[in-house]
C-alpha positions as CSV (number, residue, x, y, z in Angstrom):
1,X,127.6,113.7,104.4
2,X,129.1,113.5,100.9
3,X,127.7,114.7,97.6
4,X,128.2,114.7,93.9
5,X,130.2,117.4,92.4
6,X,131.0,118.6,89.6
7,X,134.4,120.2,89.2
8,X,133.6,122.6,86.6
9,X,131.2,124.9,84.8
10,X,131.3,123.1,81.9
11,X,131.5,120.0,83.6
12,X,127.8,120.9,85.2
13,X,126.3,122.0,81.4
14,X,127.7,118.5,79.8
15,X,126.2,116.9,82.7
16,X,122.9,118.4,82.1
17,X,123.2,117.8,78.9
18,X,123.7,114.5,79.4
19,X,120.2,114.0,81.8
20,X,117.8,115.4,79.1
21,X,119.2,113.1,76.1
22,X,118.5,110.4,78.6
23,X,114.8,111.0,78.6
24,X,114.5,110.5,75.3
25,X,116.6,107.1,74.7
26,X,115.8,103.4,76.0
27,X,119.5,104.5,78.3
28,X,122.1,106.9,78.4
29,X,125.5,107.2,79.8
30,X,125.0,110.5,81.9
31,X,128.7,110.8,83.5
32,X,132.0,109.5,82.7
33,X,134.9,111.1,84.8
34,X,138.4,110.1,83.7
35,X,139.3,108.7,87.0
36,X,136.3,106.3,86.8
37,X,137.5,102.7,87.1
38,X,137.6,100.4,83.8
39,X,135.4,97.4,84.1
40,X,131.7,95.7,83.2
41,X,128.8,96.2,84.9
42,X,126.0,93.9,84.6
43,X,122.3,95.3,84.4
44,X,119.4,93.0,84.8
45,X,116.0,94.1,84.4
46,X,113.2,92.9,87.1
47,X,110.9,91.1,84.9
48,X,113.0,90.6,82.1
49,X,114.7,87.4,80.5
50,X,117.6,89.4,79.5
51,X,121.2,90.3,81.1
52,X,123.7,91.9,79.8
53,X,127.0,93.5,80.7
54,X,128.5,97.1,79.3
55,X,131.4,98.3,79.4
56,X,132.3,102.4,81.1
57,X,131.1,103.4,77.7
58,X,127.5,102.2,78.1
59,X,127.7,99.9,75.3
60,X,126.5,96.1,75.5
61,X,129.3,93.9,74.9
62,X,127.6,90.7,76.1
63,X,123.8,89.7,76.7
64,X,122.5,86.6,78.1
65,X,118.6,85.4,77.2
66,X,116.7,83.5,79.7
67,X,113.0,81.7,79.5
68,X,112.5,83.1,82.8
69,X,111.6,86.3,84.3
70,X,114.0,87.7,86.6
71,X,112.3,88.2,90.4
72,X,115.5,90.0,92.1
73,X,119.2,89.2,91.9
74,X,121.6,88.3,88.8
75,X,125.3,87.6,89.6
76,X,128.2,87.1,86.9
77,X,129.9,84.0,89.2
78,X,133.7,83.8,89.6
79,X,133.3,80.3,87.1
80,X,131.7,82.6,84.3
81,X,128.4,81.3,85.0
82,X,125.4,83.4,85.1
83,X,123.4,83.1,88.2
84,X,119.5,84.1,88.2
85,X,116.9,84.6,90.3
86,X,113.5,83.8,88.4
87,X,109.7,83.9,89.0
88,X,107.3,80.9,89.1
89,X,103.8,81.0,88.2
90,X,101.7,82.7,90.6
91,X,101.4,81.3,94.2
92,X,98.3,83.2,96.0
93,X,100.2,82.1,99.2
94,X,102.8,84.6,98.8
95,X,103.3,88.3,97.6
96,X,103.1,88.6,93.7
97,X,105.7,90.8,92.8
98,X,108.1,91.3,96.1
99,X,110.8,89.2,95.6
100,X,109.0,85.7,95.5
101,X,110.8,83.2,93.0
102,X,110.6,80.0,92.8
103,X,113.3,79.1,90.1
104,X,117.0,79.4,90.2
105,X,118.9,79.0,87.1
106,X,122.6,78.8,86.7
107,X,123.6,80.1,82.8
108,X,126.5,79.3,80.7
109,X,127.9,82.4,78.7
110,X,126.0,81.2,75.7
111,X,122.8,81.3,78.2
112,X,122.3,77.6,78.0
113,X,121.3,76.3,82.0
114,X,124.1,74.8,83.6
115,X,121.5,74.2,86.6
116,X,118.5,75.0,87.7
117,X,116.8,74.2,91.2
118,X,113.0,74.9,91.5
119,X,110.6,75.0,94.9
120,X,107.3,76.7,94.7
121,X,104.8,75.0,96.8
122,X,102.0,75.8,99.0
123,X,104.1,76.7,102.2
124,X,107.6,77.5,100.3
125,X,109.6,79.5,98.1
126,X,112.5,80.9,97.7
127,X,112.8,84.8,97.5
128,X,115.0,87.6,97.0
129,X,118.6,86.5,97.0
130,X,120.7,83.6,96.6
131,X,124.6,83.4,96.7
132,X,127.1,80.7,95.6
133,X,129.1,79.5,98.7
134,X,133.2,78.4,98.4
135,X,132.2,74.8,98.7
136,X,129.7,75.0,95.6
137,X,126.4,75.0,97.6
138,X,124.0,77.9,97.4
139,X,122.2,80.1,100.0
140,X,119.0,80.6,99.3
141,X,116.7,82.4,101.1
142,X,113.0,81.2,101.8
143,X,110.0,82.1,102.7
144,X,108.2,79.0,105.0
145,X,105.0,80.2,105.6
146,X,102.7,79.1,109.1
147,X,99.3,79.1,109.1
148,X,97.7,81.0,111.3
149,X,96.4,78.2,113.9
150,X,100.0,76.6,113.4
151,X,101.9,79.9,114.5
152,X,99.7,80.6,117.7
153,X,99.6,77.2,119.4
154,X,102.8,76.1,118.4
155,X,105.2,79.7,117.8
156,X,102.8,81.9,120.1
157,X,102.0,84.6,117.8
158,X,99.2,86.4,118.6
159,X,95.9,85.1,116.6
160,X,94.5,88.4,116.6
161,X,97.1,90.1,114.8
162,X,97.6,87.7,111.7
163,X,95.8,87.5,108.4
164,X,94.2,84.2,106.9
165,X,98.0,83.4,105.4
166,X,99.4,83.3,108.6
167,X,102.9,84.4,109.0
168,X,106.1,84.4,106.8
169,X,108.9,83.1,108.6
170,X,112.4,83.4,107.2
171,X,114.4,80.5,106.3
172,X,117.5,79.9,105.0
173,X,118.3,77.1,102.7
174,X,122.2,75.6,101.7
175,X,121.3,73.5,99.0
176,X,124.4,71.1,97.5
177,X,123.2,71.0,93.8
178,X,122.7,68.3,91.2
179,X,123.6,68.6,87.6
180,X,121.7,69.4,85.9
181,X,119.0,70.0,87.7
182,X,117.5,69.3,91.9
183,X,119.9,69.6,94.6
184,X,120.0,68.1,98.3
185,X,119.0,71.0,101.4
186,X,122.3,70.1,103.3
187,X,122.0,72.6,106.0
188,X,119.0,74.8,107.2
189,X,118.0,77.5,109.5
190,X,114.5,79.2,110.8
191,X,114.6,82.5,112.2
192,X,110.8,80.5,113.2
193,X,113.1,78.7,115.9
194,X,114.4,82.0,117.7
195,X,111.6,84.4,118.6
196,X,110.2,85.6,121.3
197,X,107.5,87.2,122.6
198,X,105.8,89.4,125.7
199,X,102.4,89.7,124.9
200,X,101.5,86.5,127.3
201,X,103.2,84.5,129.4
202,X,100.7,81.5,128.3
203,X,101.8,81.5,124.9
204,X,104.7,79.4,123.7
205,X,108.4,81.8,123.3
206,X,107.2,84.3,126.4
207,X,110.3,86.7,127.6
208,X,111.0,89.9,128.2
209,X,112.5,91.5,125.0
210,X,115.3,93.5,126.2
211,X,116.5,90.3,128.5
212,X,116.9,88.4,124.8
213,X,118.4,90.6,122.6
214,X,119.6,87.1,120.8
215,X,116.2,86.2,119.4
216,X,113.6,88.3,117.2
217,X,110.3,89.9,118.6
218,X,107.8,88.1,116.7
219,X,105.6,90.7,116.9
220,X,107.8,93.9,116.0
221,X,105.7,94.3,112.5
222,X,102.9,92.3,113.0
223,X,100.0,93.1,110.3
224,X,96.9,91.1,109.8
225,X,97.4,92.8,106.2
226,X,100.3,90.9,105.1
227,X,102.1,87.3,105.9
228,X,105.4,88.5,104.9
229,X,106.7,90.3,108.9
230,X,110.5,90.0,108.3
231,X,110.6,90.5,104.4
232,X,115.0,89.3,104.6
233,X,116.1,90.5,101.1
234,X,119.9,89.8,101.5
235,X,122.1,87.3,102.4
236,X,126.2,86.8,102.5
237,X,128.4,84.8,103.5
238,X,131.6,85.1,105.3
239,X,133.8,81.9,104.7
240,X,136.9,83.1,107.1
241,X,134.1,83.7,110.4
242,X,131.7,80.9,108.8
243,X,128.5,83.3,109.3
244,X,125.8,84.6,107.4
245,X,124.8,87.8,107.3
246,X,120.9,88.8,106.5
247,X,119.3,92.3,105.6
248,X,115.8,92.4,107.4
249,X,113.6,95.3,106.0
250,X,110.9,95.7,107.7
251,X,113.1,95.6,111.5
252,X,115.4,97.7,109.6
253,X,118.4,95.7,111.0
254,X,121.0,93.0,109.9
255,X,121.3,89.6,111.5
256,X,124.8,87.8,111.9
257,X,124.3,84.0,112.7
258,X,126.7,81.0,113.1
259,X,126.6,78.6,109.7
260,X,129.1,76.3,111.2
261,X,126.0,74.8,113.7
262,X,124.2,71.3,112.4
263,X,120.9,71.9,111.2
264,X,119.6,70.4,114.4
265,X,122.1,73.0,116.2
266,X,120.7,75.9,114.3
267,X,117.1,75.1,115.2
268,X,118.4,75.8,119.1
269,X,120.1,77.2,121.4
270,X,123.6,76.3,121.7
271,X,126.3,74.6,119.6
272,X,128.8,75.6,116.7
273,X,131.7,77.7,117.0
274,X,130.2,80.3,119.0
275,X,128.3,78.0,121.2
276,X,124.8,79.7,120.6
277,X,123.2,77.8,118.1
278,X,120.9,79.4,115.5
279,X,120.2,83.0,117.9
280,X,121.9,85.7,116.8
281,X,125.3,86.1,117.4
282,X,125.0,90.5,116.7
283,X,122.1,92.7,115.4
284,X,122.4,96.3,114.0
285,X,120.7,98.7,112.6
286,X,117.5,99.4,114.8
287,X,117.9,98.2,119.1
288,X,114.6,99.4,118.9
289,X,113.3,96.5,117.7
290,X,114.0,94.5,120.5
291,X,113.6,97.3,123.3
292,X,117.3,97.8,123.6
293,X,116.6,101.6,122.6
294,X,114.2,104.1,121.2
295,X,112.4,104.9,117.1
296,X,115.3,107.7,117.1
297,X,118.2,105.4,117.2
298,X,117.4,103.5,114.2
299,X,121.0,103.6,111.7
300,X,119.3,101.3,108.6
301,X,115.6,102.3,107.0
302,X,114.5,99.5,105.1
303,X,117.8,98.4,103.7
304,X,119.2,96.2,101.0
305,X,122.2,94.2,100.6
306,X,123.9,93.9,103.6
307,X,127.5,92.6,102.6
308,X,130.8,92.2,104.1
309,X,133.9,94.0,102.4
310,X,136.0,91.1,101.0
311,X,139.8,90.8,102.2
312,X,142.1,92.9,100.3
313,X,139.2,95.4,99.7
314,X,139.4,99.1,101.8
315,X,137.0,98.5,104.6
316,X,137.8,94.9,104.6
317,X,135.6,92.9,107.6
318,X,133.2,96.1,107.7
319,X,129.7,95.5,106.7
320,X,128.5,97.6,104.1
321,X,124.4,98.4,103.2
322,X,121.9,100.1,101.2
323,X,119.6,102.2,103.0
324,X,116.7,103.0,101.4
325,X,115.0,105.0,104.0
326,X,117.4,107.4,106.3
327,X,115.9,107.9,109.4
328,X,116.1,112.0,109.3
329,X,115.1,111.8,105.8
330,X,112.7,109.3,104.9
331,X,112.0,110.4,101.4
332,X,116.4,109.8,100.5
333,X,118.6,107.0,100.4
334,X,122.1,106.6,101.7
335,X,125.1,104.1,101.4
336,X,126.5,103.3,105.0
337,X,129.8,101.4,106.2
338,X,129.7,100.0,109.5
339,X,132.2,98.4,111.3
340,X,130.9,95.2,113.8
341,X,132.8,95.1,117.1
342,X,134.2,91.5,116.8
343,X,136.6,89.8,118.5
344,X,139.4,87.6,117.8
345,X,137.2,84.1,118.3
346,X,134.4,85.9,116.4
347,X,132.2,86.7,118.8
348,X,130.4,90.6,118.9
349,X,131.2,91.6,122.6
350,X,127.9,94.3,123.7
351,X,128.7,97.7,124.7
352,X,129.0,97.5,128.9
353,X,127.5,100.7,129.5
354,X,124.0,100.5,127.6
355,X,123.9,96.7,126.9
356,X,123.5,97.2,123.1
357,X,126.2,96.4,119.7
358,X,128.0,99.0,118.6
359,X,129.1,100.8,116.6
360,X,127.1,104.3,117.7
361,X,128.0,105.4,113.8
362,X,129.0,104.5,110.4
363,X,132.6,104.6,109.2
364,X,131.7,105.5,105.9
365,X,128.3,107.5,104.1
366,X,127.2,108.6,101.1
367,X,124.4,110.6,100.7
368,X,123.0,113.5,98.2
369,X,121.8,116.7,99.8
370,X,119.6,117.5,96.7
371,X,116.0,116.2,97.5
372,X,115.1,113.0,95.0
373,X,118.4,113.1,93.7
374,X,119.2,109.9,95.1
375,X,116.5,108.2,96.5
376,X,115.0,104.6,96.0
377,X,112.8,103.2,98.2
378,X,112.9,99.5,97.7
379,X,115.5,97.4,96.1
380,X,119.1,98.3,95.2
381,X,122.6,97.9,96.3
382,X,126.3,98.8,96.8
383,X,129.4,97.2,96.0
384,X,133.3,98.5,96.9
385,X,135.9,98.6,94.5
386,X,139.1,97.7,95.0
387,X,140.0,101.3,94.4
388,X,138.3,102.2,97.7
389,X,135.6,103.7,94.9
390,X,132.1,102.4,95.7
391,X,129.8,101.0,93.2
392,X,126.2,101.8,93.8
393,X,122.6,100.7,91.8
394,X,119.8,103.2,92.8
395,X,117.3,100.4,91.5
396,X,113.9,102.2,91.8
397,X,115.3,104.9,89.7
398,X,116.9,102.8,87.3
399,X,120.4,104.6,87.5
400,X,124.2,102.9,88.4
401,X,127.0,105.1,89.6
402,X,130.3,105.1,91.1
403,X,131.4,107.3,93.9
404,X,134.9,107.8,95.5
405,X,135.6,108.0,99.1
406,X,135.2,111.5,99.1
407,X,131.4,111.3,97.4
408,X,132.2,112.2,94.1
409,X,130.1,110.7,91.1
410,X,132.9,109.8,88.8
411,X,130.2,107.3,86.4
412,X,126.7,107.6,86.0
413,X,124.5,105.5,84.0
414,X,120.6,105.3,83.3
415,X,118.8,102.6,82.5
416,X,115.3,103.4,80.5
417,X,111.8,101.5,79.1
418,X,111.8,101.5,75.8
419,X,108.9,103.8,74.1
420,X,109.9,106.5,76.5
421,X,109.2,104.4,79.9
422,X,110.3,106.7,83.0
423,X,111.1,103.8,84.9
424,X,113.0,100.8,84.9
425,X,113.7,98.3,88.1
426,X,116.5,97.0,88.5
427,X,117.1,95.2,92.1
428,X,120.9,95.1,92.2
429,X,124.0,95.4,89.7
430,X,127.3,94.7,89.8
431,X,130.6,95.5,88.6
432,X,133.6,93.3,87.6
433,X,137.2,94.3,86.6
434,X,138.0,93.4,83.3
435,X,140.3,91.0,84.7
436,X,137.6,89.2,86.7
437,X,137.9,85.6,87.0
438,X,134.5,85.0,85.6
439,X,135.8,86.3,82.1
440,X,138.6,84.3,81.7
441,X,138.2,82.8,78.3
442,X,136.1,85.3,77.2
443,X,136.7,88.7,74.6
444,X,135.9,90.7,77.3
445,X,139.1,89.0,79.6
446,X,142.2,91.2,80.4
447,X,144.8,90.1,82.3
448,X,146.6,91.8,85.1
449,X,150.2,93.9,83.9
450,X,152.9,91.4,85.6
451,X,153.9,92.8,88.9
452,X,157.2,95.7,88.4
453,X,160.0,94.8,90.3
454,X,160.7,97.9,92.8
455,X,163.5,100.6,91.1
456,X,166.9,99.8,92.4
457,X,167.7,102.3,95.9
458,X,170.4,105.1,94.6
459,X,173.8,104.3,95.9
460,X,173.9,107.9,97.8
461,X,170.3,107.5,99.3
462,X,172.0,103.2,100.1
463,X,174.8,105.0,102.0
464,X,172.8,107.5,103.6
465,X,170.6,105.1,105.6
466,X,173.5,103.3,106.3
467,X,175.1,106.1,108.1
């Protein structure tokens, strides 16, 4: 387990020093280690119309106003756009408050829409996150919601264990946009199309769980209370393995599919690159969820933002999460790297001895061992740098840090309420090196020294290797 340290007495009093001024400003800049890396990080409110970016200072150096309210994610694109996330009027068919949107916008760095894409009706909306592909299409994850007499007859879900809203099944949207506004759904998929279940064999998707660890017990977290089973609150893409990656709260596991099916192919069985269709190619996280192992084997708790480590990154190909519950201690987060067991056509071979994915354990984790240091229980995120440093936004608390590979906090900032407001949401931030793409043509832009040529080898070391 890492922790924070502090490398000095007075390190520790500046530090405290630094947490009580921030109780009594709107935000404060509560660490700043030398070695911390130079860059922007983007804050974004839940339930604001503002973004802005600061610099390692805490300083604003750029804000973007919106007409919408942000529901969840805000990304500074690689184009320079602004990408948002926002909330619709109310829809009493869906959770106020948890992720439900309704409106994407896409923001020039004046703020003025570049795009904007908008479904809120009685039995969809998007949610959560949303994430610009290499071809220009979006993912978008959304919420298709089944009525109750709908999902027993036709899905087999158990009558007696629904509400009157039925059940909110996960979909996943690639929508090719049109400027300015609209955009065509060019490729779908319904986790609705790959569940099963083994409460009777007379219902529609009977099995045996274990025997189909490639599709999703419908009934894992069943509650007549609530439509919304799976609650998926991430999504990524990985354009050299053509997959998608989703986080999947309440099974406390990630989902790997195939995106290079059809969207008739991803509503069954078999087909695209990996020959299965929509099921899922690898699971991980919790094999409890589909009987493949016991409550005490669970690796994720409730996690957010399940990403792959770009190419060229440290960790590159491992996935990396935010988990908001550990298992041993419920009441603290974590930051785990795992690494998938793929193979060289992209498929995730299962361990021969137990029948389950690997890995047994993480590659990489960051933890605190003070109690509530570090602990949110919903929302947030993680991000490497290309410093092998990780980039973390604790979003229940309000607070963005950096950590290096050996768990120091090197940067520490909170974001506060005005008038004094403990609290401020924020569900994900991000960082971006001041010679990101996305700031080209901006103040904020730096470009990259020119690469040095290598020092000329000493003649006596040249002769040496040549003897």
């Amino acid at each position: 387990m890492f922790s924070p340290k502090l490398n000095s007495f007075a390190a520790k009093i500046s530090f405290l020093a630094f947490l009580f001024s921030a109780c009594a400003s709107a935000q404060a800049l509560l660490w700043n280690d030398p070695r911390a890396t130079d860059g922007y990080r983007l804050i974004s409110r839940l339930n604001s119309n503002t973004s802005r970016l600061i610099d390692r200072e805490g300083t604003t150096v750029h804000e973007w106003k919106s007409d919408y309210l942000l529901a969840s994610v805000a990304v500074l694109q690689e184009d320079g756009t602004l990408l948002r996330n926002c909330l619709m009027p109310d829809n009493t068919n869906f959770i106020k408050s948890a992720g439900g949107s309704g409106h994407i916008e896409v923001l020039d760095w004046e703020g003025r829409p570049v795009w904007t894409f908008e479904l809120n009706t009685d039995f969809e909306i998007p949610h959560h996150d949303v994430q610009r592909m290499p071809n220009g299409n979006y993912l978008i994850l959304s919420w298709n919601r089944v009525p109750p007499a709908e999902a027993a007859s036709r899905l087999g879900v158990d009558p007696n264990a629904m509400g009157g809203r039925g059940v909110l099944f996960e979909r996943i949207l690639e929508v090719r946009p049109n400027y300015p506004s609209g955009g065509e759904i060019v490729w779908e998929w319904n986790v609705a199309d790959h569940i099963v279940q083994d409460r009777n064999p007379d219902w529609p998707n009977y099995g045996e769980l274990y025997s189909h660890p490639q599709l999703v017990n419908v009934h894992f977290n069943a509650l007549a209370t609530s439509p919304d089973w799976f609650h998926a609150n991430a999504i990524d893409y990985n354009a050299q393995l053509d997959q998608i990656v989703i986080s999947v709260r309440n099974y406390s596991e990630v989902w790997v599919i195939d995106h290079s099916t059809t969207s008739a192919e991803a509503a069954g069985h078999s087909g695209g690159r990996s020959g299965k269709g929509g099921d899922l190619l690898y699971r991980w996280g919790n094999p409890y969820a589909w009987a493949g192992g016991y409550d005490y084997d669970t690796k994720l708790g409730s996690q957010h933002n399940a990403q792959w480590i770009r190419p060229g990154l440290p960790g590159a190909g491992d996935i990396l999460v935010f988990v908001n519950n550990e298992y041993n201690r419920p009441t603290e987060s974590a930051v785990v790297e795992f690494t998938p067991p793929i193979d060289e056509n992209g498929a995730y071979p299962m361990n021969t001895e137990d029948g389950t994915w690997g890995p047994k354990g993480y590659s990489w984790f960051y933890s605190s061992p003070i109690e509530g240091e570090f602990f949110s229980d919903f929302i947030s995120g993680a991000q490497r740098l290309p410093n092998g440093n990780t980039f973390i936004c604790s979003g229940a608390q309000g607070n963005i840090f950096e950590v290096n590979p050996e768990g120091e906090v090197l940067w520490k900032f909170a974001e506060r309420g005005e008038n004094e407001a403990p609290v401020v949401w924020l569900f994900r931030s991000g960082f971006y090196a001041p010679d990101y793409s996305g700031l080209i043509g901006t103040p904020l832009y730096q470009a990259p020294p020119p690469p040095t040529e290598p020092a000329p080898e000493p003649e006596s070391a040249a002769k040496a290797v040549k003897r």
